[in-house]
Backbone of each chain as ProteinMPNN parsed JSONL, in Angstrom:
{"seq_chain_A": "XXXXXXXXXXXXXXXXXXXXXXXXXXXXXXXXXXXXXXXXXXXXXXXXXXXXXXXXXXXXXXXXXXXXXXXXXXXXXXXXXXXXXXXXXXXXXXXXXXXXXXXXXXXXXXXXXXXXXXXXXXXXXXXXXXXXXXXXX", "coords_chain_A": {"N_chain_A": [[36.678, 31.893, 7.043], [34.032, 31.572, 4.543], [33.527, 28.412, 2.499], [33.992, 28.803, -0.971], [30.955, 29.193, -3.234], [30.443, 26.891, -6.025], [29.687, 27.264, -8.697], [29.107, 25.779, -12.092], [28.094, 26.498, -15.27], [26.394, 25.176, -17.554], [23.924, 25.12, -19.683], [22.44, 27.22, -21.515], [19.895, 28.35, -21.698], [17.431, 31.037, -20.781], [15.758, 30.78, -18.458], [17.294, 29.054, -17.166], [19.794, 30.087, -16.768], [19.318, 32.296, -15.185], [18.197, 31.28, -12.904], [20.367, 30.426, -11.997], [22.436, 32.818, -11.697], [20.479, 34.523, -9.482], [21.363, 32.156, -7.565], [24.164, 33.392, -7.457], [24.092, 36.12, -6.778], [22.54, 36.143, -4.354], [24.37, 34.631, -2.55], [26.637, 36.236, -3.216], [25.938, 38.7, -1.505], [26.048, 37.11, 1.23], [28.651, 37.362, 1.312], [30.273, 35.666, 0.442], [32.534, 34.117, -1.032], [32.178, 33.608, -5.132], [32.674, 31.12, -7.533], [31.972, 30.993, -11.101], [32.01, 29.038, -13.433], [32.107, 28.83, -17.28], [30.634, 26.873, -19.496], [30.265, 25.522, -22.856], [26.509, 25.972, -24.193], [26.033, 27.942, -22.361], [28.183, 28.987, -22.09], [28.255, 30.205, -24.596], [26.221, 32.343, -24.75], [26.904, 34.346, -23.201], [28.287, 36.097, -25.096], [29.304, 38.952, -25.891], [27.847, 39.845, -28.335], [25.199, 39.232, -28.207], [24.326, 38.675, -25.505], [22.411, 39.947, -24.129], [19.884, 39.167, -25.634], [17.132, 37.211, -26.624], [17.404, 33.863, -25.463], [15.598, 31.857, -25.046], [13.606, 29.117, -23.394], [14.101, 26.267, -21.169], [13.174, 23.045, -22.107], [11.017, 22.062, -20.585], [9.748, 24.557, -19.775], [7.179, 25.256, -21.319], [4.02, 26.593, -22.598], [2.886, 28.174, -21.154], [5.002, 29.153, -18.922], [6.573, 30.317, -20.301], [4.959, 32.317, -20.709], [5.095, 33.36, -17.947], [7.421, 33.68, -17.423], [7.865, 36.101, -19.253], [6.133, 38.161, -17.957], [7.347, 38.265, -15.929], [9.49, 40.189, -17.486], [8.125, 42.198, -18.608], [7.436, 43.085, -16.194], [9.773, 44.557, -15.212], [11.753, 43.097, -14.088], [15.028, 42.609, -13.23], [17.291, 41.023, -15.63], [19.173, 38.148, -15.874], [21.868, 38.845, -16.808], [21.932, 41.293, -15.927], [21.721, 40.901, -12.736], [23.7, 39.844, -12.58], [25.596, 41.297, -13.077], [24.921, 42.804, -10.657], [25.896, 41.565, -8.706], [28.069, 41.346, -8.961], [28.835, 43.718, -8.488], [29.398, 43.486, -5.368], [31.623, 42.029, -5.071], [34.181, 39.472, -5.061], [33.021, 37.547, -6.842], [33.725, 35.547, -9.333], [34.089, 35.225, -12.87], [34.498, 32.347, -15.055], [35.247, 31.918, -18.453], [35.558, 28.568, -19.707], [38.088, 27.04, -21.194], [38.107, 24.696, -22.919], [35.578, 24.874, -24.359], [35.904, 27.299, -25.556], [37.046, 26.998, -27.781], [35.947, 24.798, -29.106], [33.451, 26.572, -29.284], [34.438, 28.301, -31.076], [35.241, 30.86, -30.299], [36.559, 33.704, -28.623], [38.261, 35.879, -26.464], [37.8, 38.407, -26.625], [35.732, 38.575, -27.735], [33.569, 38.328, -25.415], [31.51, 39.399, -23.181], [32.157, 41.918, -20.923], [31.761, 40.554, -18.484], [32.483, 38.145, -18.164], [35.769, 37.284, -16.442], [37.844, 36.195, -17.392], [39.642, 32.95, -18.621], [39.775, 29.9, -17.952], [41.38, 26.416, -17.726], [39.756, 23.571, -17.051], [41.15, 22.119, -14.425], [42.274, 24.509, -13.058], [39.941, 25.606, -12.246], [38.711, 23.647, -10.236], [40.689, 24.022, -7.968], [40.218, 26.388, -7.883], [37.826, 26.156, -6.352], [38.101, 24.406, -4.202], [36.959, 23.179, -0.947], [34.362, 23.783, -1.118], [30.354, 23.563, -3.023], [30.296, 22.006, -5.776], [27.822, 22.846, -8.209], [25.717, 21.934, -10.827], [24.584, 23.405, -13.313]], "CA_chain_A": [[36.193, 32.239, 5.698], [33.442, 30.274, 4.046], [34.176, 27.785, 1.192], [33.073, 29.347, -2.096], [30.2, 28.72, -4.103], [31.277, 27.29, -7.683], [28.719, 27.292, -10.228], [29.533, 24.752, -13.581], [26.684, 26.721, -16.218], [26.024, 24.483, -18.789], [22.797, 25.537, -20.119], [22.311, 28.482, -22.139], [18.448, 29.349, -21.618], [17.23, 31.883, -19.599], [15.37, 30.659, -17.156], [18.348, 28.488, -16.047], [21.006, 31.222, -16.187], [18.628, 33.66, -14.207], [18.894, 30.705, -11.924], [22.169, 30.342, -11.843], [22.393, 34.613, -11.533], [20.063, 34.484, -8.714], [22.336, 31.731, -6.456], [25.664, 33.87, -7.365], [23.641, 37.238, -5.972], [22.541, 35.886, -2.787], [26.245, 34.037, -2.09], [27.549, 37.631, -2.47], [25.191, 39.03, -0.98], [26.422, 37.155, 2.248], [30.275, 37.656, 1.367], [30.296, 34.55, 0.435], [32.998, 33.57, -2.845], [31.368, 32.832, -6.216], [33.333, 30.805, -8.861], [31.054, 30.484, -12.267], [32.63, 28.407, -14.803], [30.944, 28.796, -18.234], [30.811, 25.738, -20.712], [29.069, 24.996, -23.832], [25.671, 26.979, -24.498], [26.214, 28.771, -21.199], [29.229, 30.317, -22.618], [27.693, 30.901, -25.727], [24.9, 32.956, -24.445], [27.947, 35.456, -22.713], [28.733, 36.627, -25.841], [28.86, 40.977, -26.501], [26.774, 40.76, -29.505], [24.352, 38.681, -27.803], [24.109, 38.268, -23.742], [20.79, 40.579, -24.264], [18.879, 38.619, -26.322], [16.344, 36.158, -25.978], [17.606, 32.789, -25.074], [14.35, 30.714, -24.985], [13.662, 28.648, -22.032], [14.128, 24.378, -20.692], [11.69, 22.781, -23.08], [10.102, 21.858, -19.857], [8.656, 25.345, -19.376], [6.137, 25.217, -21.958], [4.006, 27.978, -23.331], [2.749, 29.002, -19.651], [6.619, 29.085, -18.555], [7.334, 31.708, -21.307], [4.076, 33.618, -20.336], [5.098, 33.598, -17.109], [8.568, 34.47, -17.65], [7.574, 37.205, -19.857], [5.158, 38.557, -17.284], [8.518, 39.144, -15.385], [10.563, 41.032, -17.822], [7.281, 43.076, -18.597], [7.464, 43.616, -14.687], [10.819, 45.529, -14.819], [13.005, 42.871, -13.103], [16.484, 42.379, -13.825], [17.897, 40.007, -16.085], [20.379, 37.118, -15.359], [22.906, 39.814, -16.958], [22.198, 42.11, -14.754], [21.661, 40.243, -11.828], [25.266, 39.125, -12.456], [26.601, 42.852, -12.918], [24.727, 43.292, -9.447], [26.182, 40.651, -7.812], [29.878, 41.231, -9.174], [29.802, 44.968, -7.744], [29.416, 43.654, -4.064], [32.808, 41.768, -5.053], [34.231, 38.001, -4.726], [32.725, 36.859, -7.79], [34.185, 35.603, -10.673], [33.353, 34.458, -14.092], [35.438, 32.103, -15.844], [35.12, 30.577, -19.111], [35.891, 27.067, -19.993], [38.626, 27.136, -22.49], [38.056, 23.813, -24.472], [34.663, 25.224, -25.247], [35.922, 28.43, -26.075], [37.706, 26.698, -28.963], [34.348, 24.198, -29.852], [32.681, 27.285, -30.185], [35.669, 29.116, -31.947], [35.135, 32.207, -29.486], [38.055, 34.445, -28.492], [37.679, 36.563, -25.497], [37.449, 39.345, -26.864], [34.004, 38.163, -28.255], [32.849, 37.763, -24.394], [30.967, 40.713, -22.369], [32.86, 42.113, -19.789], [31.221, 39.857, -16.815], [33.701, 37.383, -18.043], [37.068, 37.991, -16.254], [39.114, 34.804, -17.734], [39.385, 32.024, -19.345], [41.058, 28.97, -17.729], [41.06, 25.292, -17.663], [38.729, 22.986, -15.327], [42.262, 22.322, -13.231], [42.315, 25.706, -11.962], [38.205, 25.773, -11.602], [38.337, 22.924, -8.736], [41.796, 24.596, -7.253], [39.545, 27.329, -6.92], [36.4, 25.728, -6.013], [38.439, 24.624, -2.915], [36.154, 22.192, -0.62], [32.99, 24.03, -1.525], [30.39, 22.516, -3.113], [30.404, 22.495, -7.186], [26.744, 22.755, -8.428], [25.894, 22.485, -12.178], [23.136, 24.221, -14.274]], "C_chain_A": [[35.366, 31.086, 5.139], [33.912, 29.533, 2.766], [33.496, 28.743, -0.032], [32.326, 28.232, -2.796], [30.724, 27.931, -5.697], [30.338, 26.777, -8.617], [29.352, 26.61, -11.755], [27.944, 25.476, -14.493], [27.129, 26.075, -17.406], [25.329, 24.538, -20.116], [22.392, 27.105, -20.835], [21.043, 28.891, -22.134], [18.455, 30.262, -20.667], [17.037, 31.873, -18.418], [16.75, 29.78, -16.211], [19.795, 29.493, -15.719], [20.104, 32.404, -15.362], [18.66, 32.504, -12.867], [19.502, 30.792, -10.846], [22.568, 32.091, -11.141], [21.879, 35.071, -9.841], [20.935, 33.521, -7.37], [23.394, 32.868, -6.358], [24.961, 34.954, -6.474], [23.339, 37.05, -4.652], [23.973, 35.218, -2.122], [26.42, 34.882, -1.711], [26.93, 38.088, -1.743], [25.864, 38.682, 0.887], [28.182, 36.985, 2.435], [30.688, 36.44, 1.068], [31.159, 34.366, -0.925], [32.037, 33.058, -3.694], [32.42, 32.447, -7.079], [31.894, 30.633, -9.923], [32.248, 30.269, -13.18], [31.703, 28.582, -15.9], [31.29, 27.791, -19.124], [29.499, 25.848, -21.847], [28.313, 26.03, -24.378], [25.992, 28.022, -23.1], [27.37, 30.132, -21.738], [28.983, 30.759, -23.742], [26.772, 32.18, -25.599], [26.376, 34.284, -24.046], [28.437, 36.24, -23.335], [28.098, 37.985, -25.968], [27.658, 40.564, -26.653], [25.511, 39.922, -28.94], [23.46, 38.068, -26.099], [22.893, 38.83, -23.675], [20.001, 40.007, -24.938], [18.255, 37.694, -25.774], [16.664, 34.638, -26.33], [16.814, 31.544, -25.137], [14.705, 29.829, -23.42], [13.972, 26.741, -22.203], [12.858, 24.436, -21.517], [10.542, 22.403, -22.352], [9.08, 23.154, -19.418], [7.444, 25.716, -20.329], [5.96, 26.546, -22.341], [3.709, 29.053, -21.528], [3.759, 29.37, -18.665], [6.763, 30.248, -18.953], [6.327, 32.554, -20.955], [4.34, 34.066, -18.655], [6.822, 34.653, -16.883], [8.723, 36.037, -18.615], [7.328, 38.642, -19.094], [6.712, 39.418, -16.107], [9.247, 40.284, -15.507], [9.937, 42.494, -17.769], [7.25, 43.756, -17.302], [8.237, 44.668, -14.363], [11.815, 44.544, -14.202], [13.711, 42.62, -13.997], [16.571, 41.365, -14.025], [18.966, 39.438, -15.653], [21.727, 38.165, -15.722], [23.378, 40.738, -15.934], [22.459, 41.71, -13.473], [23.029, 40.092, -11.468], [25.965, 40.159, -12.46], [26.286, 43.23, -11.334], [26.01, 42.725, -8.33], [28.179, 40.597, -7.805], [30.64, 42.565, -8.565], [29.848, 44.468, -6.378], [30.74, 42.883, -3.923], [32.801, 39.872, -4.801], [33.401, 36.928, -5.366], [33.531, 36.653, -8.92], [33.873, 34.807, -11.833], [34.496, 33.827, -15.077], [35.006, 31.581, -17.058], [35.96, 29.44, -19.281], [36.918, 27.034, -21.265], [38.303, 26.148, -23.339], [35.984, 24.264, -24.953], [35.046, 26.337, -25.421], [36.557, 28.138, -27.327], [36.691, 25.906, -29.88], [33.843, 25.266, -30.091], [33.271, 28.737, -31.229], [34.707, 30.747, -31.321], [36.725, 32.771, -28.614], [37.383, 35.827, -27.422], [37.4, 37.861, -25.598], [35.642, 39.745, -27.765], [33.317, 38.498, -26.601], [32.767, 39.176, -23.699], [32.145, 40.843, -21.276], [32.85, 41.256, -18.647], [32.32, 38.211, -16.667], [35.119, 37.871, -17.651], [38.541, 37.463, -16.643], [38.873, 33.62, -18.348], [40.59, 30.655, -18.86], [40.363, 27.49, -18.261], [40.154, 24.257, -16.765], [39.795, 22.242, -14.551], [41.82, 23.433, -12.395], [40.876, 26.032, -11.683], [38.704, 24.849, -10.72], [39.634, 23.546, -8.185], [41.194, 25.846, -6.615], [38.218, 27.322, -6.212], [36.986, 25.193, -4.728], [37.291, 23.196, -2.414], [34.484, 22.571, -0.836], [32.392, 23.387, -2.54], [30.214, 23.176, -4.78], [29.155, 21.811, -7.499], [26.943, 23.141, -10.347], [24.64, 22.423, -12.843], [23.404, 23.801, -15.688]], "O_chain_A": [[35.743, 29.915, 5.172], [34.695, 30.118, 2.017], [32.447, 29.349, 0.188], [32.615, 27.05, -2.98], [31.431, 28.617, -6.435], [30.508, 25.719, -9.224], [30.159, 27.301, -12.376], [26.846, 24.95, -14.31], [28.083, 26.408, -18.109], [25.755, 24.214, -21.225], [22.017, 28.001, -20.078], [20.928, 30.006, -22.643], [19.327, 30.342, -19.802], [17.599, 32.469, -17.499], [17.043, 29.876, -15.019], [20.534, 29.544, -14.736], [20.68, 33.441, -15.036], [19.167, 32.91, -11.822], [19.425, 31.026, -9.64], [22.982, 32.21, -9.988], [22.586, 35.742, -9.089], [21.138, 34.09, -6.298], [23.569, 33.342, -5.236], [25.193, 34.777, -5.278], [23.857, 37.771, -3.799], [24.381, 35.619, -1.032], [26.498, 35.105, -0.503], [27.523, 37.877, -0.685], [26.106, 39.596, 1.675], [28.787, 36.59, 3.432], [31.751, 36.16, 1.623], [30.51, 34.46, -1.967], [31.178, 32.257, -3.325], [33.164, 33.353, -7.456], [30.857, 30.161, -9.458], [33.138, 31.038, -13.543], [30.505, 28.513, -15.626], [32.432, 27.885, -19.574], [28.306, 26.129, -21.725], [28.879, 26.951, -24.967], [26.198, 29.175, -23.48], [27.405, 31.362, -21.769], [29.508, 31.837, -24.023], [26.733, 32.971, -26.541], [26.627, 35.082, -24.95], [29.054, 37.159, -22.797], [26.901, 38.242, -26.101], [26.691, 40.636, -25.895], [24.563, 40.228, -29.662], [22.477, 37.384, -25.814], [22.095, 38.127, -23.054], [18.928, 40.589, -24.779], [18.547, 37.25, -24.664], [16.238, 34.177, -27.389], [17.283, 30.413, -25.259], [15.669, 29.897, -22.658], [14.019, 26.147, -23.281], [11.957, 25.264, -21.649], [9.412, 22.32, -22.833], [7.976, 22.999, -18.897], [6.723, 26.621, -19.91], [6.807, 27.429, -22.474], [4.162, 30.098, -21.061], [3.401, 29.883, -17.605], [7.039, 31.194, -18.216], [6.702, 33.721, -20.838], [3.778, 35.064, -18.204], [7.127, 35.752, -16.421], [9.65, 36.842, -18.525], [7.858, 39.735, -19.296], [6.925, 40.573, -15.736], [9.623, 41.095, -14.66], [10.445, 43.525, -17.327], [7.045, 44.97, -17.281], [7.898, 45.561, -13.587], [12.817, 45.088, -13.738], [13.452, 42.428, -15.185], [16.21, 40.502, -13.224], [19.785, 40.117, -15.034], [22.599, 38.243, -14.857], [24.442, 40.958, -15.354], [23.492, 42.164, -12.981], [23.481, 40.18, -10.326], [27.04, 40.11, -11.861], [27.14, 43.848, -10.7], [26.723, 43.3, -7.507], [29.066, 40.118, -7.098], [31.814, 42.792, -8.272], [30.636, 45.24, -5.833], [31.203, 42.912, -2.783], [31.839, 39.17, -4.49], [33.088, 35.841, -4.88], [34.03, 37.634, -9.472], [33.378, 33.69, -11.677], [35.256, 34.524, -15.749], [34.254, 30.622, -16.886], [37.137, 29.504, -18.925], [36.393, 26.999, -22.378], [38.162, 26.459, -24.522], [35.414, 23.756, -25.918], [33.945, 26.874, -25.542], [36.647, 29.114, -28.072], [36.53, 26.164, -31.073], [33.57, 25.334, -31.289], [32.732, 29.685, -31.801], [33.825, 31.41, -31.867], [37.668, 32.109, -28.179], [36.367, 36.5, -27.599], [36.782, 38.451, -24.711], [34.914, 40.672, -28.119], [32.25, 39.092, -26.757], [33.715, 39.959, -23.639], [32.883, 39.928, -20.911], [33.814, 41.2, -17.883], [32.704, 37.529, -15.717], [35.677, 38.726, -18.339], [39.688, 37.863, -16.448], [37.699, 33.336, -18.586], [41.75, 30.479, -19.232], [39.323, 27.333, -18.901], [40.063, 24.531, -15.569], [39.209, 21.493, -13.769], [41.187, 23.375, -11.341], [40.686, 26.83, -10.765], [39.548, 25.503, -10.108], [39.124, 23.475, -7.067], [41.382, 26.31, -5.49], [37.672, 28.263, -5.636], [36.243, 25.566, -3.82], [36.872, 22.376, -3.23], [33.57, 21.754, -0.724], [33.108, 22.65, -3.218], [30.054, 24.366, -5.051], [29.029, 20.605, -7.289], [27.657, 23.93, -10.967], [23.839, 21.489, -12.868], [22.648, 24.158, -16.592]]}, "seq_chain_B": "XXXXXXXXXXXXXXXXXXXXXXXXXXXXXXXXXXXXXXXXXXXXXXXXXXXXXXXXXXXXXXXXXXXXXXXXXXXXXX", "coords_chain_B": {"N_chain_B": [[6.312, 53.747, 13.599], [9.525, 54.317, 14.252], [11.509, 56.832, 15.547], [14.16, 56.72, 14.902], [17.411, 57.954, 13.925], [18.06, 57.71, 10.368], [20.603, 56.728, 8.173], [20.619, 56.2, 5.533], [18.487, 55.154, 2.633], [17.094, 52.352, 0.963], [15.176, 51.942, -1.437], [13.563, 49.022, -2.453], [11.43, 48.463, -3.337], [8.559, 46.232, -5.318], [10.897, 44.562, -6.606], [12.266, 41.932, -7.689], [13.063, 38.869, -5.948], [16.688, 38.049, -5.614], [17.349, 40.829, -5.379], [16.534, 42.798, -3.456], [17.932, 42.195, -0.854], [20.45, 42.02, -2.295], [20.756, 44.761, -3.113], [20.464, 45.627, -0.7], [22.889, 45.057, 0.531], [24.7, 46.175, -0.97], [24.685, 49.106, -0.092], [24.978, 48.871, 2.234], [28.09, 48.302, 1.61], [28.82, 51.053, 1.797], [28.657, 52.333, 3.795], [29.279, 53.454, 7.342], [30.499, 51.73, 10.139], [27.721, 51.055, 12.709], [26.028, 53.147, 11.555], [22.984, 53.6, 10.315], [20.36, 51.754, 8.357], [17.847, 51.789, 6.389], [15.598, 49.753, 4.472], [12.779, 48.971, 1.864], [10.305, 46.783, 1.241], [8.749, 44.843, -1.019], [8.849, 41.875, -1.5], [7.916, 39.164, -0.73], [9.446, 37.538, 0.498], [11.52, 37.777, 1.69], [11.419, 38.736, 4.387], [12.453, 36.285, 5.548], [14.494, 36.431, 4.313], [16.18, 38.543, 5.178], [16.543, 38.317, 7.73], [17.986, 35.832, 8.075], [20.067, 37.204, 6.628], [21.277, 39.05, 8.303], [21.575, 37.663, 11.039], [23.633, 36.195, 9.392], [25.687, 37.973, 8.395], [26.025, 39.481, 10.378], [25.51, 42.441, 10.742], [22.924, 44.457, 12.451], [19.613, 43.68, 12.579], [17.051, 46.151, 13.45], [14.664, 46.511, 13.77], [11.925, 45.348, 12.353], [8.87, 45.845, 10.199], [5.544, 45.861, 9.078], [3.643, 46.875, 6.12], [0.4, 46.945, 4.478], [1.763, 45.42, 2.858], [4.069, 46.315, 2.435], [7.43, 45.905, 3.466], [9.168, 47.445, 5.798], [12.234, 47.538, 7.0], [15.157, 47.968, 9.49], [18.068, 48.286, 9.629], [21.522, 48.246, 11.69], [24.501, 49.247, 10.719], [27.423, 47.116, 11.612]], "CA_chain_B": [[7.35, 54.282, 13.084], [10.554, 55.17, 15.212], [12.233, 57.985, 15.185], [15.422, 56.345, 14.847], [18.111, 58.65, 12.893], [18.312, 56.981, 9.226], [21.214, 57.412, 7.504], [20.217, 55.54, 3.931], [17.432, 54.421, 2.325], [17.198, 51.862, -0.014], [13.819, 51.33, -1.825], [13.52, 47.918, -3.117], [9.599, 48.262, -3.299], [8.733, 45.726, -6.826], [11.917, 43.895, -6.88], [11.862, 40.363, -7.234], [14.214, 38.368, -5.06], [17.229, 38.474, -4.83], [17.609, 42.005, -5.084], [16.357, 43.793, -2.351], [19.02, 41.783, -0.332], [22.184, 42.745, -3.283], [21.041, 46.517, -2.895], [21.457, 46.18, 1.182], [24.795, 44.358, 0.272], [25.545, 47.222, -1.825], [24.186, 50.331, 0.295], [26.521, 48.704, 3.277], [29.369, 48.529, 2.002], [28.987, 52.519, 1.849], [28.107, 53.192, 5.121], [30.039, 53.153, 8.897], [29.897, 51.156, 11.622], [26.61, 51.685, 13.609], [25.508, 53.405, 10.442], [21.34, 52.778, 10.236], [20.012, 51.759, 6.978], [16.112, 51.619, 6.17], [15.024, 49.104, 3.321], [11.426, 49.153, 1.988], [10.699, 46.163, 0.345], [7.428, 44.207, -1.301], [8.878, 40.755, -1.872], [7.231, 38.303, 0.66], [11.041, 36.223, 0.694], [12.685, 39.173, 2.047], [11.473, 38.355, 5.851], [13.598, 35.311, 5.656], [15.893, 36.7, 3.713], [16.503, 40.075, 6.104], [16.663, 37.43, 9.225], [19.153, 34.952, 7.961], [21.669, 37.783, 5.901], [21.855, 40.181, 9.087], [22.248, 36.871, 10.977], [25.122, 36.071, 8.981], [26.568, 38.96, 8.202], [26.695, 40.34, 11.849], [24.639, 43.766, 10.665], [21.84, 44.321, 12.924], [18.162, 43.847, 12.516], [17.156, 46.133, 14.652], [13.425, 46.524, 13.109], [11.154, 44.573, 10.802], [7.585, 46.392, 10.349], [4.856, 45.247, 7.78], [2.296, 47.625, 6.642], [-0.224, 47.182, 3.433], [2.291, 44.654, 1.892], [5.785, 46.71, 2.123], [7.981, 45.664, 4.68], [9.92, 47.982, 6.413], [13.516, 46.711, 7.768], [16.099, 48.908, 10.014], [19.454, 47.546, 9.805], [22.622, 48.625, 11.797], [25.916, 48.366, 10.491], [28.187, 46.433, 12.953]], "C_chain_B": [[8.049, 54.724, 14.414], [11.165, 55.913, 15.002], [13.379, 57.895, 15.238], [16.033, 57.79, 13.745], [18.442, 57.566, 11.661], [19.15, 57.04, 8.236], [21.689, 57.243, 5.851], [19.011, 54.673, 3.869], [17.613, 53.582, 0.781], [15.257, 51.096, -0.348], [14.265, 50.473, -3.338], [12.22, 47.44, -3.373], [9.56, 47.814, -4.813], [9.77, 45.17, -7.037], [11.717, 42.588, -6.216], [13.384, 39.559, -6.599], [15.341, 37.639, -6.384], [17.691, 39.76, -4.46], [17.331, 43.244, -4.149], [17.873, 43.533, -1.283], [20.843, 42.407, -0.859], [22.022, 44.124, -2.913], [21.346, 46.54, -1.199], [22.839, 45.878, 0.98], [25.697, 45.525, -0.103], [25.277, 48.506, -1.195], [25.023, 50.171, 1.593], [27.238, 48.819, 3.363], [29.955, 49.684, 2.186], [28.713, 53.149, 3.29], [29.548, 52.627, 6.318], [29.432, 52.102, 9.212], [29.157, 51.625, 12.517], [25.917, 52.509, 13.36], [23.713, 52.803, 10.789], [20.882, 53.056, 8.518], [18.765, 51.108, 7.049], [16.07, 51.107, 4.743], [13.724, 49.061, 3.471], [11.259, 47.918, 0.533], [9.515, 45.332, -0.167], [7.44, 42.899, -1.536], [8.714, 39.893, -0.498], [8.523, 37.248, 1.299], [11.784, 37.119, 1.536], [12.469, 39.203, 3.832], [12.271, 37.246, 6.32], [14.366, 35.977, 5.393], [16.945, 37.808, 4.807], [16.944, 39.239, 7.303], [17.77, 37.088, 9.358], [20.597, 36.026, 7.572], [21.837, 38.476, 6.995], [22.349, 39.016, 10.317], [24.084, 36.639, 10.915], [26.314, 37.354, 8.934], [26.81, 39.973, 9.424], [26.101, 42.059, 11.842], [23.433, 43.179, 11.539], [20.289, 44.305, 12.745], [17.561, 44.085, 13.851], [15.364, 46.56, 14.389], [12.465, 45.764, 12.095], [9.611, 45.486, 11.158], [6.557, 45.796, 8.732], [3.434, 46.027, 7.378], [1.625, 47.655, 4.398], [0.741, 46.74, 2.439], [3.817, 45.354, 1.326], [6.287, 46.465, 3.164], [9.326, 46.739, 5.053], [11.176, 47.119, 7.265], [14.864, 48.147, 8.052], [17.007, 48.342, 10.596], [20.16, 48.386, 10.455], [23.986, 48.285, 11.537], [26.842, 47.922, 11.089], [29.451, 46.849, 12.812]], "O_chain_B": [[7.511, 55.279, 15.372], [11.65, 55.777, 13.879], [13.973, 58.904, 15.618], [15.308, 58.455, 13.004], [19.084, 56.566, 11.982], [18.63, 57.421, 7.188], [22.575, 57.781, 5.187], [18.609, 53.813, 4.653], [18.115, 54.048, -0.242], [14.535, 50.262, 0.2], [14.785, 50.741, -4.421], [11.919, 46.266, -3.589], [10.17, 48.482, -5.648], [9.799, 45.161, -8.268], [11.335, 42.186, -5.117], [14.541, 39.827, -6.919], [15.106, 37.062, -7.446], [18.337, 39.933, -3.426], [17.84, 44.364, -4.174], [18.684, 44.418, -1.011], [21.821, 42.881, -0.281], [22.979, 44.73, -2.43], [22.171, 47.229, -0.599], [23.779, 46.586, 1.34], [26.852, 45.807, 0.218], [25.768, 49.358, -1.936], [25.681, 51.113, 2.034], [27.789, 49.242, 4.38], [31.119, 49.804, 2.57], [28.608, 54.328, 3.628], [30.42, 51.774, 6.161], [28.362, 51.601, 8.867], [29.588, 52.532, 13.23], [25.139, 52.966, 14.198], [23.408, 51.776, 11.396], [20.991, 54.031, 7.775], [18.581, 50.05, 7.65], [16.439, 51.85, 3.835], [13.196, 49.079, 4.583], [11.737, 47.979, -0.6], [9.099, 44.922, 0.917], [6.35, 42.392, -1.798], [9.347, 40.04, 0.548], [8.494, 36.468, 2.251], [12.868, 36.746, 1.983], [13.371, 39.692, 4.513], [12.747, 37.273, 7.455], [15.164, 36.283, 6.279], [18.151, 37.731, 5.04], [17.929, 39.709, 7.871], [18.583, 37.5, 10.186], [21.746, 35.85, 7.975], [23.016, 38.82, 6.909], [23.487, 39.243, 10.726], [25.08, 36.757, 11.63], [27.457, 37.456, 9.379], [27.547, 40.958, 9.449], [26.257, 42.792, 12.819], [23.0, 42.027, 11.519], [19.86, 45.453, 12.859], [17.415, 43.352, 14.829], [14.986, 47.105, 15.426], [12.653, 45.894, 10.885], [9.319, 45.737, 12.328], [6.996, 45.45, 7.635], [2.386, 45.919, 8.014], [2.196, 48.157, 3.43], [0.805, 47.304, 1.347], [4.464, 45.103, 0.309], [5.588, 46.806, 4.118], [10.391, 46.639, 4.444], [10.95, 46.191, 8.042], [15.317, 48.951, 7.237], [16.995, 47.921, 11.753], [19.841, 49.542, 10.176], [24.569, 47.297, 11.982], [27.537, 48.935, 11.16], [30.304, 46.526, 13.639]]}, "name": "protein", "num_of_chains": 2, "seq": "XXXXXXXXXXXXXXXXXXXXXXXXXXXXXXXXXXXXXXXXXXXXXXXXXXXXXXXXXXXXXXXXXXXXXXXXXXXXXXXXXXXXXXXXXXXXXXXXXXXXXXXXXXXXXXXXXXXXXXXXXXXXXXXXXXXXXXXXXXXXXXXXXXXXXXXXXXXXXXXXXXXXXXXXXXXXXXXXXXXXXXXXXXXXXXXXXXXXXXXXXXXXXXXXXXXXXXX"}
């Protein structure tokens, strides 16, 4: 069995959680475990009333970043949301949040979209991150 | 074209990577063993990508074809 992937999202823009969305989908893709931890803006962005909205991008992508990223959505492809609903039906993904930011950002899980399945501590993230390697966005 | 028997198609024609790959992921796990599954796909990553995941995942690539910028791929399920 391979080690799993374990994703640390940090970052709450788009372009870096479509990213982030994009590693977890190809992982599963080859059966491969995904852990995603969510911290901070990352887990902010996860929220119901808001996982659809627009995020804005790294201040490094400028205005030709956002026209380019635009040029995408206008395209029809799937969002980091989706991406992540894709990637969670082929199985052996999971989405945790970070509890001490779920209390910094006074969020209660019942605030958090479905694609979240839990809410632990970063103990049980590296217990389940295992010897694989832990990448962070 | 071969006249292989095809017993799913998945058109991923306009999908930007990684999803042509998640829908084979996901059109597999529905099928048998020795099952044939035809993807049609326009993203230029997806010739790597089709190589390395059947590769790994022990499904067969038992076709790649390339015609006017869609790539044809005829997987078997192992």
């Amino acid at each position: 069995m391979d080690e799993p992937l374990n994703l640390v999202l940090f970052s709450g823009t788009d372009d870096k959680l479509n990213a982030a969305a994009v590693l977890t989908a190809g992982a599963a893709a080859l059966g491969r475990p995904v852990n995603v931890f969510l911290q901070y803006w990352a887990l902010q962005a996860f929220r119901a009333d808001h996982i659809d909205a627009d995020h804005g991008l790294a201040p490094e992508a400028g205005t030709a970043g956002r026209t380019a990223v635009d040029a995408l959505r206008a395209a029809g492809q799937a969002s980091w949301a989706e991406t992540l609903r894709q990637a969670k039906e082929l199985g052996g993904v999971d989405i945790e949040a970070c509890s001490l930011s779920m209390d910094l950002l006074h969020i209660e899980q019942a605030d958090l979209d479905p694609l979240v399945d839990g809410v632990e501590g970063v103990t049980a993230f590296f217990i389940s991150a295992g010897a694989g390697p832990v990448v962070f966005i | 074209m071969t006249m292989t028997k095809v017993d799913q198609i998945v058109d991923a024609r306009g999908l930007a990577c990684p999803m042509p790959i998640v829908k084979t992921a996901q059109a597999m796990k529905g099928l048998a063993s020795s099952q044939m599954l035809e993807v049609l796909a326009t993203d230029a990553g997806s010739v790597r990508d089709f190589q390395a995941w059947s590769r790994s995942t022990g499904n067969v690539l038992i076709e790649m074809t390339e015609e006017a910028g869609t790539y044809r791929f005829l997987l078997q399920k192992k």
